[in-house]
GUTORLO-166873 format. One record per residue (C-alpha): x, y, z. Coordinates in steps of 0.05 Angstrom, whole numbers, padded with zeros to 5 digits, always signed. Layout:
BEGIN
XYZ
...
***
This chain:
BEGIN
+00324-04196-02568
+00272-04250-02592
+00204-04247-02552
+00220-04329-02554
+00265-04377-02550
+00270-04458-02571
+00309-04502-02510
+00269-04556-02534
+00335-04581-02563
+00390-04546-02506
+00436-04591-02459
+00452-04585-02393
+00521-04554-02382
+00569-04610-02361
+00613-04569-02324
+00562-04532-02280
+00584-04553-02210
+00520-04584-02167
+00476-04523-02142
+00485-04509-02072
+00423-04511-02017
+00406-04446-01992
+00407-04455-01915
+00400-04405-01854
+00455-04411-01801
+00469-04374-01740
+00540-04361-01727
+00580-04326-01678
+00604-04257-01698
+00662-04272-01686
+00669-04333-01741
+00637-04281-01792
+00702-04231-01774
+00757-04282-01781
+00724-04310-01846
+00712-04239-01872
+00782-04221-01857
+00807-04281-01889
+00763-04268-01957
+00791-04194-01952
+00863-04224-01962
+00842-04272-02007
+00797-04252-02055
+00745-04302-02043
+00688-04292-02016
+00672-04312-01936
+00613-04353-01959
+00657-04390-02008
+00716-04394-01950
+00667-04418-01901
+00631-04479-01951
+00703-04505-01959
+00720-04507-01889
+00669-04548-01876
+00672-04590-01938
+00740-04601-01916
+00713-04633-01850
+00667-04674-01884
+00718-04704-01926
+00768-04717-01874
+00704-04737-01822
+00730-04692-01771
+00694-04712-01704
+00682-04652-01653
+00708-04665-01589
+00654-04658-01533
+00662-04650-01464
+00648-04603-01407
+00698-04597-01350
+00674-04623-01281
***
């Protein structure tokens, strides 16, 4: 292994996706369990399941629907 190496010349790799944003969120347990279970019988992992969920509900502007009962 060389003590240094030259990226004065390297290039970006065009098929990196854009890096994702490190948040904290608090869900309900609950949520965690249902997207654990589904990673566990998909092979993907519940972080993964859970950003396209809600990437899925940005694309298709889902709205939630508020309301309290009287």
């Amino acid at each position: 292994m060389k003590k240094r190496y030259d990226f004065s010349r390297a290039v970006r790799n065009p098929y990196a996706r854009r890096p994702k944003k490190q948040i904290t969120i608090r869900l309900d347990s609950e949520i965690v369990e249902y997207f654990k279970a589904l990673a566990g019988n998909s092979g993907i992992p519940y972080q993964h399941l859970i950003n396209l969920y809600l990437r899925e509900c940005a694309a298709e502007k889902k709205r939630l629907k508020l309301g309290w009962a009287a």
